[in-house]
LUMDREN-484126 format. One line per field, with one value per residue (C-alpha): residue number from 1; residue in three letters; chain; x, y, z. Coordinates in steps of 0.02 Angstrom, whole numbers, plus 50000, padded with zeros to 5 digits. Layout:
BEGIN
n: (NUM ...) $
res: (ALA ...) $
chain: (A ...) $
x: (X ...) $
y: (Y ...) $
z: (Z ...) $
//
This chain:
BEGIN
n: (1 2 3 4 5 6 7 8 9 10 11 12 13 14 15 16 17 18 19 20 21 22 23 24 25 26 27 28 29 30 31 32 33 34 35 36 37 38 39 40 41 42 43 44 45 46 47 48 49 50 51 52 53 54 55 56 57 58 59 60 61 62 63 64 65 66 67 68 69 70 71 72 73 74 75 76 77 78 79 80 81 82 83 84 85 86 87) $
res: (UNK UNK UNK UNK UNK UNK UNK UNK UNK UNK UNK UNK UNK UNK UNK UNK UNK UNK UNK UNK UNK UNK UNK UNK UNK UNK UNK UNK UNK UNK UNK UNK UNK UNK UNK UNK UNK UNK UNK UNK UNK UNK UNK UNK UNK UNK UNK UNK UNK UNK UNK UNK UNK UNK UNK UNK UNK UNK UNK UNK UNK UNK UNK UNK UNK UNK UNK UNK UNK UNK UNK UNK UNK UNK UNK UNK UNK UNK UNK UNK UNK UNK UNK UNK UNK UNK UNK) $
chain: (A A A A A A A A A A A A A A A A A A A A A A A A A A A A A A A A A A A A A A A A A A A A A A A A A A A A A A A A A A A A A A A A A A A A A A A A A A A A A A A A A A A A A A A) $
x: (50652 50607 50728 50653 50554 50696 50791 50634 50520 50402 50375 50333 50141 50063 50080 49936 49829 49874 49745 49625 49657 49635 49775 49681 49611 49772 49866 49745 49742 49929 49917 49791 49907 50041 49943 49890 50062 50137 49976 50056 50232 50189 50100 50267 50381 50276 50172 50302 50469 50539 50686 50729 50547 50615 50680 50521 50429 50507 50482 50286 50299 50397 50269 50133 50234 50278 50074 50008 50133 50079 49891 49961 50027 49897 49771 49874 49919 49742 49697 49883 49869 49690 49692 49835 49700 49558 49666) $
y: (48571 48638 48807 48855 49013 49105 49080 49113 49264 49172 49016 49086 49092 49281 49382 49402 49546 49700 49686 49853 49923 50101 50164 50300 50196 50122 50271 50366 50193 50217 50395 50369 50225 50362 50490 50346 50302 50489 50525 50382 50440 50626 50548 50466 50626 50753 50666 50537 50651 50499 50574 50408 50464 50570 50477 50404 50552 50610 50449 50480 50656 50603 50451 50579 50676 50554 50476 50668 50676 50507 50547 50707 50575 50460 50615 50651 50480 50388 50397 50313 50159 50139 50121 49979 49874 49907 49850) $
z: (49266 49111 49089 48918 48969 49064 48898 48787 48810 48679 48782 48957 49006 49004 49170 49283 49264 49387 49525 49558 49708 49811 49868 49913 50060 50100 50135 50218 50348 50358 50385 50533 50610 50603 50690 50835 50850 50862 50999 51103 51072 51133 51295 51322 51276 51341 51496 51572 51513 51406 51318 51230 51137 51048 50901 50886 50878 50724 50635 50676 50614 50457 50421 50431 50305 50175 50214 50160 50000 49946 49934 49850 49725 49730 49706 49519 49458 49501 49326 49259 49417 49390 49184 49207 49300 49174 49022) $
//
């Protein structure tokens, strides 16, 4: 076992390059997931009165949240993400 490069910044190989992807597309497909998870959550709150659906509810309302805010981000920061995988 050769234990050179954790000592040695010189001798390790170069890191792969940063792959290009859209997060664009990803979070929107997370979003949607979210938004077919809460639809199955309220049929269980609001159709079968499910109390213990409750909890659950909020986490689909919160992923939704976070989902919108991070194509917010993604919406300002494409150009920084996408530059890293061109260089």
């Amino acid at each position: 076992m050769n234990l050179a490069p954790i000592f040695d910044p010189e001798v390790r190989k170069p890191g792969p390059k940063p792959a290009a992807v859209d997060l664009q597309k990803v979070f929107i497909v997370g979003t949607i997931i979210w938004i077919v998870a809460l639809a199955v959550v309220a049929v269980l709150l609001f159709v079968f009165q499910m109390h213990v659906a409750t909890l659950p509810f909020l986490t689909c309302i919160l992923g939704i949240v976070i989902g919108i805010l991070l194509l917010i981000w993604e919406k300002w920061y494409r150009p920084e993400y996408t530059k890293l995988a061109e260089d």
